[in-house]
N, C-alpha and C positions, 0 to 999 in steps of 0.2 A: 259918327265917332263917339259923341258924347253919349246917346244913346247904348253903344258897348260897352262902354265904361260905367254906364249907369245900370244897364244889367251884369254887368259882371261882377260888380259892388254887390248887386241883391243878391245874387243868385252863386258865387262861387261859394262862401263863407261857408253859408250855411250847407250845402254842396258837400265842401271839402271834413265839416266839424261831423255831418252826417253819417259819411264815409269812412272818415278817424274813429269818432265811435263806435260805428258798427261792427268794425274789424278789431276793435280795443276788445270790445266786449264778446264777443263773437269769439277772438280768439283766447279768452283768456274762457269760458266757461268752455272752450272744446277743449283748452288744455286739463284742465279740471276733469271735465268726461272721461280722458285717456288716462291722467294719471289714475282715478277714481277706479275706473274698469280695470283696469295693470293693479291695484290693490285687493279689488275682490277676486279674482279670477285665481293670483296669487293663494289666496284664503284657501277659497272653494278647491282646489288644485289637493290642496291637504287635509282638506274635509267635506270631499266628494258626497257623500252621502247625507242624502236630504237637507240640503243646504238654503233647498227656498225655506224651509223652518226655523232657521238661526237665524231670526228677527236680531233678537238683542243685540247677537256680534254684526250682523250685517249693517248695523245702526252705527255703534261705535264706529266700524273701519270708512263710512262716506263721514260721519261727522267732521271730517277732520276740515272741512273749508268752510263748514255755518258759517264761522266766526271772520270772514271775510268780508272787506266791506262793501262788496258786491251782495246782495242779496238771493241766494239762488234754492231751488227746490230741486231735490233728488231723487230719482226714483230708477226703480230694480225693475226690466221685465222680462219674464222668462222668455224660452223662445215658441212659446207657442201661445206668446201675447198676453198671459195674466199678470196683472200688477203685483210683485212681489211684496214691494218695498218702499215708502214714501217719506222721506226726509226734507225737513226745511220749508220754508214758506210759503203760500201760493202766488207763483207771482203777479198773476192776472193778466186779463187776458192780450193786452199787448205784453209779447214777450220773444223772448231769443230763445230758440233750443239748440242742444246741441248732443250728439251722441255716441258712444262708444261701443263695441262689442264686447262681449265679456266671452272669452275663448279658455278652453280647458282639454288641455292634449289634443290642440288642432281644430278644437269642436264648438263651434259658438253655440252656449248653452243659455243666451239672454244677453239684453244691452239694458249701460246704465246711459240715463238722459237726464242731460243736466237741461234748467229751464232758469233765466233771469227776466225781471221785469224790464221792459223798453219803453215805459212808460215817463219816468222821469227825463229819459233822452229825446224822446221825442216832442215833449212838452218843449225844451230846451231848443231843441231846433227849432220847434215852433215860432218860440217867442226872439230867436236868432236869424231867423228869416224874417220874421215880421220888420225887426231894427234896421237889418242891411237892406229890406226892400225902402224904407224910410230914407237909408243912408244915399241908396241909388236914386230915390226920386230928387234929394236935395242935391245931390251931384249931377243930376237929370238937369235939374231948374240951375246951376250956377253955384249952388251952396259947396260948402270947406265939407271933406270928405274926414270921417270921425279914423284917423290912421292908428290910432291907438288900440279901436275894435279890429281893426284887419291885423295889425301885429300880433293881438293877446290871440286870434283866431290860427293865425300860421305857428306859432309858439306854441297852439293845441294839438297842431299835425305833428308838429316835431316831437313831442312828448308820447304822441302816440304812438309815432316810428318806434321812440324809444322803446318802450313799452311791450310790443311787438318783435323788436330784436330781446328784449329780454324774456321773454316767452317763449321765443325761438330755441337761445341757450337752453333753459329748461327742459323744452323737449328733447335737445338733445344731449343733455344730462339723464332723462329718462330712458331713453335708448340707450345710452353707456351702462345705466343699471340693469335694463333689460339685455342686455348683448345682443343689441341689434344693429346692424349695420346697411344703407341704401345702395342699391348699384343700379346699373340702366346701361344698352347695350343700343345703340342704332343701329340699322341692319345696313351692313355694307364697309362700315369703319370695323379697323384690327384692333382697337383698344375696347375693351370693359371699363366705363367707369367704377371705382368705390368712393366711397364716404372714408373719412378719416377713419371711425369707427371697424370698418370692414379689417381695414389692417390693422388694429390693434387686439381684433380679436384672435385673425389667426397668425400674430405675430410676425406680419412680414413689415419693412420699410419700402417706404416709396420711393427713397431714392436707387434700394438695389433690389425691387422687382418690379417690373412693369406688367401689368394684368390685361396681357393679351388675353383673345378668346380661345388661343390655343393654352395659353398657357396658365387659363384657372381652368379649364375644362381637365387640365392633366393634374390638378390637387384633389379632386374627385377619385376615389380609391374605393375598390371592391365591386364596379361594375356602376359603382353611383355616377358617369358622368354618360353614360351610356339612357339609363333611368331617367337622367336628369334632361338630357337632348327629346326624350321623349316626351316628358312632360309639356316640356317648351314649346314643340312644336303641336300638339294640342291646344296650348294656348293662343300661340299664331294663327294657328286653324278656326278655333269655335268661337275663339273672344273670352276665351272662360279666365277665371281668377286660379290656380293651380297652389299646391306646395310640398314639400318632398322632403322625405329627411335623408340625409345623406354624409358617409363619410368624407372625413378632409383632412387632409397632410396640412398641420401648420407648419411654422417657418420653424420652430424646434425638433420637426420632424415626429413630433408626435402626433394621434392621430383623433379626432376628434366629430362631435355629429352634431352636424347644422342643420335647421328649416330652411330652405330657401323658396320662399315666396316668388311669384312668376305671375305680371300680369302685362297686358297689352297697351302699345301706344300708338295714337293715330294724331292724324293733324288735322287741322279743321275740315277739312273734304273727306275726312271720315277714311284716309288712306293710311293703311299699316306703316307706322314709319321703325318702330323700335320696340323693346319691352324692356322691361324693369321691375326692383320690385325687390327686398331685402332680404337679408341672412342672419340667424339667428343662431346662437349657442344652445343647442339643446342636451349637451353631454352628460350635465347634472340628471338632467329629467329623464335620458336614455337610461343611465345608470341606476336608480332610484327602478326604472319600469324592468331591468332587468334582476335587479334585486327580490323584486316583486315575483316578479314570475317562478328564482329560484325559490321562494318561500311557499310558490304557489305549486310548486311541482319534486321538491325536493328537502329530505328529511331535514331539520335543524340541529339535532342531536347529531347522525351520522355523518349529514351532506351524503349520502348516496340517495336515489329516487326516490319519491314517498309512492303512492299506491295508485293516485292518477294519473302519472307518469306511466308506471310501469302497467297499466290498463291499456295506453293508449301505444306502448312500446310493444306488448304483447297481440294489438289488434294490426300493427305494421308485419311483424313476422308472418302470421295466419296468412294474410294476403301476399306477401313476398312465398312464401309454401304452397300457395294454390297456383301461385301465375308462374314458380320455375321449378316447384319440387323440390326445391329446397327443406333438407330436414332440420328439426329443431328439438331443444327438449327445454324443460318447468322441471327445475331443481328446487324444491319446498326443504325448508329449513329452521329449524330452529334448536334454541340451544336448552340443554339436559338440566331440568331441576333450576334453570334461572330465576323463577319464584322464590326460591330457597337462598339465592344472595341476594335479592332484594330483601329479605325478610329476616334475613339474620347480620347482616353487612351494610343496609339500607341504601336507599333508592340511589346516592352519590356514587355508591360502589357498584352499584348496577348499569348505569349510565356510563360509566367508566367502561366498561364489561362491554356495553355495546359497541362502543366508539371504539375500542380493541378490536373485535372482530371484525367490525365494520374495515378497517383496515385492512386485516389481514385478509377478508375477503377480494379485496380491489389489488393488495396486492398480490395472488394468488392468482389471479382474474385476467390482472392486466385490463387494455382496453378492449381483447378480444371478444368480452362478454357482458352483458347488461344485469347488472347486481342493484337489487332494491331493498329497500326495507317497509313492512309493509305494515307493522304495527307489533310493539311490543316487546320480544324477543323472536318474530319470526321473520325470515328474511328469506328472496326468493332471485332468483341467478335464472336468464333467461340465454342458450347456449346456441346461440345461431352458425347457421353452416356446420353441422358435424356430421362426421364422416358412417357415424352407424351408434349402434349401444354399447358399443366396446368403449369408443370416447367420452361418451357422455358417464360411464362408471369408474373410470380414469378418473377423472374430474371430480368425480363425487369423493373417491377413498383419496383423493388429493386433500379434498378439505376436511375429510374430518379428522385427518391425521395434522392439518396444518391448525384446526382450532382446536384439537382433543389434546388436554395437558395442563400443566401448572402455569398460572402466569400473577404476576403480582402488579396489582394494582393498588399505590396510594400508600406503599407499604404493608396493605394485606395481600397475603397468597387467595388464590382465588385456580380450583380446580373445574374447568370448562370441557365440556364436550358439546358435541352435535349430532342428533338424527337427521336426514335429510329422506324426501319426496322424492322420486324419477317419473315423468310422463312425457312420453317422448308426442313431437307434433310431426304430423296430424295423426299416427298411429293411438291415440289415447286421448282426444278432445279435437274437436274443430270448432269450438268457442272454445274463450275463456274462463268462461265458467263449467265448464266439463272439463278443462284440462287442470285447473284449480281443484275440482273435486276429485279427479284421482289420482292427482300428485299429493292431497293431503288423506286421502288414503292409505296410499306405499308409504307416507309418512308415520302415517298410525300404527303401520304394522312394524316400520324399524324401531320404532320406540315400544309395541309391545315386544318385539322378540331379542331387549336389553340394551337400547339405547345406544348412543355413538358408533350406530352402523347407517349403509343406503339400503334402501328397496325398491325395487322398479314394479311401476303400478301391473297388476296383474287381474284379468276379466275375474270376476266371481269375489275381487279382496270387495266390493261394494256390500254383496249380498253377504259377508262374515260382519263389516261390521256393522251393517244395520240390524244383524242377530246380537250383537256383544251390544248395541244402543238399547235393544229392545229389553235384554239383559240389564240393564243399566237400570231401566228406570221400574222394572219390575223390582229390582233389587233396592230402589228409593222407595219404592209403594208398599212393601215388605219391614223396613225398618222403619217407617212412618208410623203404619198400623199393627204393626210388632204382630208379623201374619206369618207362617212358615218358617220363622226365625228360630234355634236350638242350639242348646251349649252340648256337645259331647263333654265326656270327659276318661282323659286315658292314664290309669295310674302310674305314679310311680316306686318305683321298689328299693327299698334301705335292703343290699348285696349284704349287709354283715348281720342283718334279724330276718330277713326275707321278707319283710312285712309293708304295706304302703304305705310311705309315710306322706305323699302326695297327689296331686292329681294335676295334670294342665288341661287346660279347658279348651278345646277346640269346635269352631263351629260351624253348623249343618243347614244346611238350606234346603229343604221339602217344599220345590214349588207346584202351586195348585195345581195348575197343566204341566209342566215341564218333569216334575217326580223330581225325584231327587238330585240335584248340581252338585258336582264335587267340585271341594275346596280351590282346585288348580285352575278351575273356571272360572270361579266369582270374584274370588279374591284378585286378580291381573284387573280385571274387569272395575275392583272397588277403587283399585290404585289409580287406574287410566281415569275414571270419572271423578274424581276427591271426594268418593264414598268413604273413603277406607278410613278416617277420621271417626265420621258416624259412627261405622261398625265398629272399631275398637274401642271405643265410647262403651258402645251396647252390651260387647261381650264382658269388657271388665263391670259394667254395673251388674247384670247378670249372675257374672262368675263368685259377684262379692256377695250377692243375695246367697246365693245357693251354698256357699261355706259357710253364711251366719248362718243360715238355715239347720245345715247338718250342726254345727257347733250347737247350737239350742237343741240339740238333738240327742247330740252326746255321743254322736258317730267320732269313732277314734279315727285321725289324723285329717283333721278339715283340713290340711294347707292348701291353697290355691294357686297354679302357675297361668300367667293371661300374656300373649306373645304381644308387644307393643311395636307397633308399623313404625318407620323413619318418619313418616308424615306426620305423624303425632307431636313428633317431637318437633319440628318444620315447621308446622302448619296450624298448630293447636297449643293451647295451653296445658299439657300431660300435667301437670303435679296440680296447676286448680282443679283439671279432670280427678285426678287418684285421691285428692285428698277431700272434693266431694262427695266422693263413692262411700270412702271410708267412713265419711262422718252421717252420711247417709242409710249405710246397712248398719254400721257398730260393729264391722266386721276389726277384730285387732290387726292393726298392719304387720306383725310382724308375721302372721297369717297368708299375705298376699308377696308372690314373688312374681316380680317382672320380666320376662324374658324378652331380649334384641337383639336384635343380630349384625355381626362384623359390620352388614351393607350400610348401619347408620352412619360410619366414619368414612363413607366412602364420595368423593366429591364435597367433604364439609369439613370445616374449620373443627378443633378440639371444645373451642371456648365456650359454642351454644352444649354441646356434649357434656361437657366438663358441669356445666351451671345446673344443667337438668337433672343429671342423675347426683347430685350433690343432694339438691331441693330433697329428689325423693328419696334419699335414705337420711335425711331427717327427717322425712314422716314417718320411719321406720319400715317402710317394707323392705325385702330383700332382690337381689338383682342378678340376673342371669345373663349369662357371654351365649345366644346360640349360634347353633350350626359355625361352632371354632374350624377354625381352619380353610374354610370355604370361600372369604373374601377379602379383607382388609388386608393377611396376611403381614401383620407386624405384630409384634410382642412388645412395644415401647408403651401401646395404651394401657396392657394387662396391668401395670405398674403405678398407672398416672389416673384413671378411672374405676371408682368405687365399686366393682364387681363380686359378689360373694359365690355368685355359683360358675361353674364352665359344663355349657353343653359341648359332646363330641359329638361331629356331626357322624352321620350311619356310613359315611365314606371307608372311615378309619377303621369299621367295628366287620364288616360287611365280607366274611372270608379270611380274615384275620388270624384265625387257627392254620389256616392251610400256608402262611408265609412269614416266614422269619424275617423280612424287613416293614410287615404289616406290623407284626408285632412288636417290635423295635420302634418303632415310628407311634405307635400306640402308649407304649410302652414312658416311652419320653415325651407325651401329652398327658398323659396321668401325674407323673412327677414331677411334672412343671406344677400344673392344678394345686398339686398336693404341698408345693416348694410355696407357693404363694399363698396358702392358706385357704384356700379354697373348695370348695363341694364340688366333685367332680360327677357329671351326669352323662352314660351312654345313653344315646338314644338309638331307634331302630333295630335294636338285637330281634334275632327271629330264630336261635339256634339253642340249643344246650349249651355246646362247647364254646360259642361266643361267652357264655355267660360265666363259664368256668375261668374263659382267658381272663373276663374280666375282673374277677373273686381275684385269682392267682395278682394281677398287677394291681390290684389295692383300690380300685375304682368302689367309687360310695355309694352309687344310685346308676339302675338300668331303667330303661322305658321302651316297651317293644313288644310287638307282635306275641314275642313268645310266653307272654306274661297275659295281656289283654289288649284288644281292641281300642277303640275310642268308643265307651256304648254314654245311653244317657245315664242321667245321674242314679236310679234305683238299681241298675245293673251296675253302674259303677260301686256303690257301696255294699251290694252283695257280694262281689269279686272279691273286694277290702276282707269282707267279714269270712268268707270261705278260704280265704287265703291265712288272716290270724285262726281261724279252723284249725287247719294245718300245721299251720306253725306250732300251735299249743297239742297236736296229738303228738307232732314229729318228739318233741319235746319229753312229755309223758315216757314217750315209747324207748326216748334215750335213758331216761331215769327209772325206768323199768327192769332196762335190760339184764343193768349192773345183779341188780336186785335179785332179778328168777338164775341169773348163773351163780350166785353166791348158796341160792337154793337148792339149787340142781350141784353145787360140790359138796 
C-alpha cells in the first residue's frame, strides 16, 4: 500500500501536469492553425491570383498571434509542398505542431502550420517529476507528504480544463462566423443530431422542429436531397470524406445553398456505426460565383449575351439541327450611322441608344429567341424552331420597324434605324463561322442598297463583295499615290447671259487594269469603307488648285462647285479641311461654293448642321441646297440654315414641257428659291425646250447634258471660251441687224 501511494505521489503529478499541458498547448496552437487558415483562405478567396507572391500581405494577416505569450512559428505550404511563407520564431527542435487546411471554393490549395517550443514544458516536467519522485520516496520511507505541491499540481489541471473550455467557446464562435454548423447520424436511430449553430443558421427552433432523417432530407429542394443520399452513400461505401453544395428551405421559407460535408464513423473494431460531418452557408459565395459567371458570359451595358455566350448558344442549335432537322436562322444586325451619335451626342447618349434597343429587342423577342450583343453597335438574334423564310423575314421587318424612328434619350431626340443579316441553318453555314460570314454579308448588302432594310444571304453576294473589297483598297492605293485620280469638270450656265459663270467639279477614276469606274461604283464603295472623307478631302484640294490656277490665268469665271459627303461633316473636321485648302491654294473663298445634299439632315440633329455650315460661311464660301426635293423633304431648314444657292434635282426638270403639273410644281420651286433670296440651279437638262421652260420661269443657272459633259479641265475652259464666242457674235449680229435695215430703208 505504502508503496502505491508512493508511486502514485511520483508518478501522477507529473503524469496529470504533462497531460494539462500538452492539451493546453496543443489545443490552443490548433486553435490558432484554424482560425489563422479561416484568415488566409478568406484573403486568397478575393485575391485568387498569384497569391503565393503576396508575401507582405500574407505576413501581416498570420501576424496577428506573434504577440502572444506562447511563442510560435508560422508557416504557409502550398499544396504541392513548397514553403510559401515563414513567420515567427524557430521554435526548436522539441516542439508541438499543429495544422490547418487552407480551402478555397472546396479546394485545398495549401495548409498553414503552426509550431510552439515544448521545450520549457518539458524541462518543467522534468524537474516536476524529479520532486514528486523525491516526494514518493520520502512517503516511501515514512516522511510528511509536501500536500501543497499536489494541490498547486491539481489547481493546474483545473486551470487547464479551464482554458480548454475557453478555447472550446472560441471555436465555436469561429464557426458562428464561418456559418458552420456539426450534425452526425447513427445508422438505425430516427433522429439527426444538429449543433445549436445548425438551427440558427437555417432558422429553425428546436423546440418546434425535430430533425428527423425524414424530415431534413425533405429541406433539401431541387433534386439536392436525392444528390445528397448519393453522396452519402459513397461515403458509407469507400470511407472517403465527400461534400456537396445543395439547396435548403429555411424556416423563413426562403431558400438558400449549404456545403454539407459527409464523412464516416466507426468504433473501435473498425465497424460502420454512423456518419457525420457539417453544414455550411455558402449563399454569399454562390451568389458572388453567379455574379461572376453573369459578367463572365453577359453584356454589362445591355444585360443581354456577350459574344461567348452566344458562341456556345450557336454551337447548341448546329447540333440540335443535325440530330432533329430542326431549322434555324443568324439575324446580323446593327444600327444605321450609330458612329455619328456617338460623335456628335457623345458616348453617354450612345450607351443610352444601346440599352434602348437592347430592350426593345428582348421585348420584340420575348423568350422565344436568343438576342446577343456582340460588340459595339452590332447585335445578333438567333431564331430557333422556325417554320421556313417566310418566318424568319416576318421577324426581321418586325424589327426594323420596331427600332426604325425617333426616340428621345436624356432629352435629346435621337433618329435610329437598323439593317439586319439573314442566314438561315444549315441552309447558309454549318459552323459558325460560315454562318457569321454570310449573314454579315446579306448584312453588307442591306446597308448598301439604303439602310434600314433585311436581306437574306444569297450564293455569289461573297464573290460581289470581295470585288467592292478589292475595289476598296485599290481605291486606298490610288489616293495614297495620287495614281488614276481626276477632277472633271461640268459648267455651269448664267440662263440670262448664256455665259458660264461656273464649273462643279466631279470625279473620275482611270483604273490601271479595271479602265475606267464610274462615279455610281466607287463612290457607295468610298462610303461603305470611310474612304469617302479622304476623297472629299482630295477633290476639294484639287478643285481649289485648279480655279487658283485658271484665276492666275485670267480664264473668265474660275468659280468652283465641290459636292461635300455627310461624312465629312460626321466624321471630319470640314471647315479646318476648307479653310486649309483655302489658305493653302490662295484661292478667294468667295470663289468656292459648297454643294450638300438634303440626306445630311437625315437621321441628325440640326445643332452639328447648324454650327458647320455657320463656321463655313464665315470663311466666306458659298453654299449650295443639292438634289432639293429628293430627301429631307421639309422646308423649315431652308429658313433656319445659311444656304445661298438651291440645286433642282433633274427629277423636276426631266419632261416638264410635256406636263402642266410638272410645270407647276416646278414652277413653285423656282419661286420659293427666288422668295428666299436665293440662286436657283437646274441641273440635268438635256433638251431645248427644258431650257426655254426654264428661261420662261425665272430660273438663274442650268447644268446639263445639253450645254456640256463633265470633260477635263482644257476641255472645260474651251467650251467656256466658245460659248463667250458665241455669245459675243450672237450679240454683234443683234447690233448689226438694226443697222443694215435702217440701210436697206
Amino acid at each position: 500500500m505504502a508503496l502505491a501511494i508512493a508511486l502514485t505521489i511520483a508518478a501522477v503529478p507529473p503524469l496529470a501536469y504533462g497531460v494539462a499541458s500538452y492539451q493546453l498547448l496543443n489545443g490552443k496552437i490548433q486553435f490558432i492553425a484554424d482560425m489563422q487558415a479561416a484568415r488566409v483562405s478568406k484573403y486568397i478567396y478575393a485575391h485568387e491570383a498569384l497569391w503565393q507572391y503576396q508575401k507582405l500581405r500574407l505576413t501581416e494577416l498570420v501576424e496577428l498571434h506573434t504577440a502572444s505569450s506562447v511563442e510560435i512559428e508560422q508557416r504557409i505550404i502550398d499544396s504541392k509542398g513548397k514553403l510559401v511563407l515563414t513567420v515567427g520564431p524557430f521554435p526548436g527542435a522539441l516542439q508541438l505542431q499543429a495544422s490547418a487546411p487552407i480551402r478555397v471554393a472546396e479546394k485545398t490549395i495549401g495548409n498553414l502550420v503552426v509550431a510552439s517550443p515544448f521545450t520549457q514544458k518539458s524541462l518543467e516536467l522534468l524537474l516536476l517529476g524529479i520532486f514528486t519522485s523525491f516526494l514518493g520516496a520520502f512517503a516511501y520511507f515514512g516522511r510528511a507528504i509536501p500536500m501543497r505541491k499536489l494541490e498547486r499540481a491539481v489547481r493546474q489541471i483545473e486551470n487547464a480544463r479551464d482554458v480548454l473550455a475557453r478555447r472550446s467557446a472560441q471555436l465555436n464562435e469561429a464557426q458562428h462566423l464561418g456559418k458552420i454548423g456539426d450534425w452526425s447520424y447513427n445508422f438505425g436511430e430516427l433522429d439527426v443530431y444538429w449543433a445549436d449553430e445548425i438551427y440558427n443558421l437555417l432558422s429553425y427552433q428546436p423546440d418546434t422542429f425535430r430533425p428527423t432523417r425524414d424530415a431534413v432530407m425533405n429541406l433539401y429542394k431541387e433534386g439536392g436531397a436525392t444528390r445528397l443520399l448519393d453522396v452519402q452513400a459513397e461515403v458509407i461505401r469507400y470511407g472517403v470524406v465527400r461534400s456537396i453544395d445543395v439547396p435548403v428551405q429555411r424556416g423563413d421559407g426562403t431558400i438558400g445553398h449549404f456545403a454539407v460535408t459527409t464523412k464516416l464513423r466507426t468504433d473501435s473494431d473498425g465497424r460502420k456505426t454512423g456518419i457525420y460531418g457539417t453544414i455550411q452557408d455558402v449563399t454569399d459565395r454562390k451568389t458572388a460565383a453567379e455574379q461572376l459567371e453573369k459578367l463572365a458570359f453577359h453584356d454589362p451595358l445591355t444585360g443581354l449575351a456577350n459574344r461567348t455566350l452566344f458562341h456556345r448558344r450557336i454551337d447548341d442549335v448546329f447540333a440540335r439541327s443535325k440530330r432533329t432537322g430542326e431549322l434555324g436562322a443568324l439575324l446580323l444586325l446593327d444600327l444605321d450611322r450609330f458612329k455619328d451619335v456617338n460623335d456628335t451626342l457623345g458616348h453617354a447618349v450612345g450607351d443610352a441608344l444601346l440599352v434602348k434597343v437592347a430592350h426593345l429587342l428582348a421585348r420584340t423577342l420575348g423568350n422565344a429567341h436568343f438576342v446577343a450583343r456582340l460588340g459595339g453597335d452590332e447585335f445578333a438574334i438567333l431564331l430557333e424552331g422556325v417554320t421556313g423564310m417566310e418566318e424568319c423575314e416576318r421577324i426581321a421587318a418586325e424589327i426594323v420597324t420596331v427600332i426604325s424612328g425617333m426616340t428621345v434619350l436624356d432629352r435629346v431626340e435621337v433618329t435610329v434605324g437598323t439593317s439586319i443579316g439573314i442566314a438561315l441553318i444549315p441552309d447558309h453555314g454549318t459552323t459558325s463561322t460560315d454562318l457569321l460570314r454570310n449573314a454579315d454579308l446579306a448584312l453588307y448588302r442591306a446597308k448598301e442598297e439604303g439602310r434600314g432594310r433585311f436581306k437574306v444571304f444569297e450564293s455569289g453576294m461573297d464573290e460581289a463583295v470581295q470585288e467592292k473589297v478589292a475595289l476598296a483598297l485599290d481605291l486606298r492605293n490610288a489616293l495614297a499615290n495620287d495614281e488614276g485620280l481626276s477632277v472633271h469638270y461640268q459648267p455651269q450656265i448664267d440662263l440670262s447671259t448664256g455665259r458660264v459663270i461656273s464649273y462643279e467639279a466631279l470625279i473620275r477614276w482611270n483604273h490601271s487594269e479595271r479602265g475606267n469606274i464610274s462615279p455610281g461604283v466607287f463612290i457607295p464603295i468610298a462610303e461603305s469603307s470611310h474612304l469617302i472623307c479622304d476623297l472629299g478631302y482630295w477633290i476639294l484640294r484639287q478643285s481649289a488648285r485648279q480655279a487658283k490656277q485658271w484665276l492666275d490665268e485670267g480664264v473668265p469665271a474660275p468659280a468652283i462647285a465641290v459636292n461635300v459627303s455627310a461624312a465629312q461633316i460626321w466624321n471630319s473636321d470640314l471647315v479646318s479641311d476648307v479653310s486649309s485648302v483655302l489658305d493653302e491654294t490662295g484661292l478667294p473663298p468667295e470663289l468656292l461654293c459648297l454643294e450638300l445634299t438634303e440626306s445630311l439632315l437625315v437621321d441628325q440633329n440640326e445643332t452639328r448642321v447648324r454650327s458647320v455650315l455657320k463656321s463655313l460661311k464665315q470663311l466666306g464660301v458659298s453654299l449650295a441646297l443639292d438634289d432639293f426635293g429628293t430627301g429631307y423633304s421639309s422646308l423649315g431648314y431652308l429658313t433656319q440654315l445659311p444656304f445661298d444657292k438651291l440645286k433642282i434635282d433633274r427629277i423636276f426638270i426631266d419632261r416638264a414641257p410635256e406636263s402642266e403639273r410638272a410645270i407647276e410644281l416646278l414652277r413653285g420651286i423656282i419661286a420659293l428659291g427666288r422668295g428666299l433670296g436665293m440662286t436657283t440651279i437646274a441641273e440635268g437638262a438635256e433638251q431645248q425646250q427644258e431650257i426655254a421652260l426654264l428661261q420662261e420661269l425665272g430660273c438663274d443657272q442650268v447644268q446639263g447634258f445639253v450645254y456640256a459633259r463633265p470633260v477635263p479641265p482644257n476641255e472645260a475652259i474651251a467650251f467656256a471660251l466658245r460659248l463667250d464666242a458665241n455669245v459675243l457674235a450672237a450679240k454683234i449680229k443683234d447690233q448689226q441687224s438694226p443697222r443694215a435695215a435702217t440701210a436697206q430703208a
